[in-house]
N, C-alpha and C positions, 0 to 999 in steps of 0.2 A: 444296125446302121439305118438313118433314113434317108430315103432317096429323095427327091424331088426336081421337077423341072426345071428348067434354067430359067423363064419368065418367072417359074414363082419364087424363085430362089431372089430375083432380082429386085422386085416389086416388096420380099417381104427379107433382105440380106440381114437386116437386124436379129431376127427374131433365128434366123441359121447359125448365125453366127456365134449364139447364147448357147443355141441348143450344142455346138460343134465345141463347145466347152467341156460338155459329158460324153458325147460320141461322137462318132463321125459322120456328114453328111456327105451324101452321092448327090454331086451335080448331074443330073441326065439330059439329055442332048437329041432330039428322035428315040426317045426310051432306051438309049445306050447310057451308060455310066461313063461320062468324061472326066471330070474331076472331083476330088475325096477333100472337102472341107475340115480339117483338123485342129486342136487345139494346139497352141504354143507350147505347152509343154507336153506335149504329147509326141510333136516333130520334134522336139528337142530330144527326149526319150528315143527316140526311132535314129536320130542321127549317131546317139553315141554309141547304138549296135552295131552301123554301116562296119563293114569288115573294108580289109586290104586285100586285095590281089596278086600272089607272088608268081613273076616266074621264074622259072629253074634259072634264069641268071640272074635273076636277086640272092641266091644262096650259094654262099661259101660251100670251100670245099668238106670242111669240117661239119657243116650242118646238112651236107649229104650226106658222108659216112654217117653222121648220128644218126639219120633217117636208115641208111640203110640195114644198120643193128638195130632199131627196131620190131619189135610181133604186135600182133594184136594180142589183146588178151583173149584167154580161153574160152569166156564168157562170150564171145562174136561169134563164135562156130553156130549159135545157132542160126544166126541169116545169112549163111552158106549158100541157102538154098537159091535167095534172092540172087544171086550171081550167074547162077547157072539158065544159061538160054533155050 
């Protein structure tokens, strides 16, 4: 990713703007990172990941019980360990 200032970013937007074609540009801000310069299809690509958020009263009763017969498979035992505190 390249970063660059916001004066230089402003002074040269064109030239960001080409580059934020191939990757992405960090706007920085007092040498903080404010905002990520991206390509149109790039945020198009990132939108169609965005996931949905359920809660337990968005689901039927029938789509609890199926959760609740539910297992993990046998193959998760091994990050077991990650559970324990």
């Amino acid at each position: 990713m390249i970063r660059v200032a916001a004066a230089e970013f402003q002074r040269n937007i064109g030239r960001y703007q080409d580059l934020a074609l191939t990757q992405p540009v960090a706007v920085t801000r007092n040498g903080r990172e404010r905002t990520v310069l991206i390509s149109a299809e790039e945020y198009e690509r990132l939108r169609r990941r965005d996931r949905q958020v359920l809660g337990l009263e968005d689901f039927t009763e029938d789509d609890i019980s199926a959760l609740e017969r539910t297992s993990a498979p046998e193959s998760s035992k091994a990050f077991d360990h990650e559970l324990k505190s």
